[in-house]
N, C-alpha and C positions, 0 to 999 in steps of 0.2 A: 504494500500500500504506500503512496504515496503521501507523504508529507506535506504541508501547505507553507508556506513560508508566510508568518507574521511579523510585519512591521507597527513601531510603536511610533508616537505621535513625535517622540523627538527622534526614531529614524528619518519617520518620512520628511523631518524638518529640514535634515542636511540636503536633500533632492532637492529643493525649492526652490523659486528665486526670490527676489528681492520684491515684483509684483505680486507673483503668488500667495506672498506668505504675507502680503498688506493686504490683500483679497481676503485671504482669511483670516484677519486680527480679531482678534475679540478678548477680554483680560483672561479669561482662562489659556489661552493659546499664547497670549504672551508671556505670561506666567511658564512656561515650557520653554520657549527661545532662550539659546545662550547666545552671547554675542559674538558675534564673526564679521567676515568681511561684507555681510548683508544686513545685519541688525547692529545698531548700539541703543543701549540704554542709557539713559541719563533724567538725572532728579530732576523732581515739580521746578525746585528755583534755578536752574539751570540760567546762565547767563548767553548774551546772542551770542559774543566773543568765542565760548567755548564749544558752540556750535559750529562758530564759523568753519572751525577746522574739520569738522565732520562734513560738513556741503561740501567746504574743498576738496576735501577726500575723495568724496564719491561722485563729484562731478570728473574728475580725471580717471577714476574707475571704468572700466565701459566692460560690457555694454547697457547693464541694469541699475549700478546705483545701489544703495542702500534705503533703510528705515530705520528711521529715529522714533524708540517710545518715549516718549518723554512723560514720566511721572512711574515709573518702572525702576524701582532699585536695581541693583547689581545682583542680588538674592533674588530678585523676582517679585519681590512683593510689590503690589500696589499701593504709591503712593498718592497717586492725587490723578 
């Protein structure tokens, strides 16, 4: 008999892209994302300044870019 191969919600999260995985945002789903070259997190008071360098980032990135949660600790929990 053949075995089925199960993938868990932070497998299938490495497949994604950067649109995909803003397609499917929702707090429980970001609560699962670790940060890599397509998600950062960053706190409620987050300054523009220290953003800027995240736009920069992934506007030279090609060809999808990232997503910024912002109100999303480092843990995952939701802040704001």
């Amino acid at each position: 008999m053949e075995q089925q191969l199960q993938l868990s919600l932070e497998s299938r999260a490495r497949l994604l892209s950067a649109d995909e995985i803003y397609k499917l945002s929702d707090p429980d789903w970001l609560k699962l994302l670790k940060e890599d070259g397509r998600v950062e997190r960053k706190v409620v008071g987050i300054h523009a300044r220290a953003l800027s360098v995240v736009f920069s980032m992934w506007a030279n990135t090609a060809p999808h870019g990232g997503m910024i949660a912002i109100g999303l600790a480092d843990n995952g929990e939701i802040e704001g």
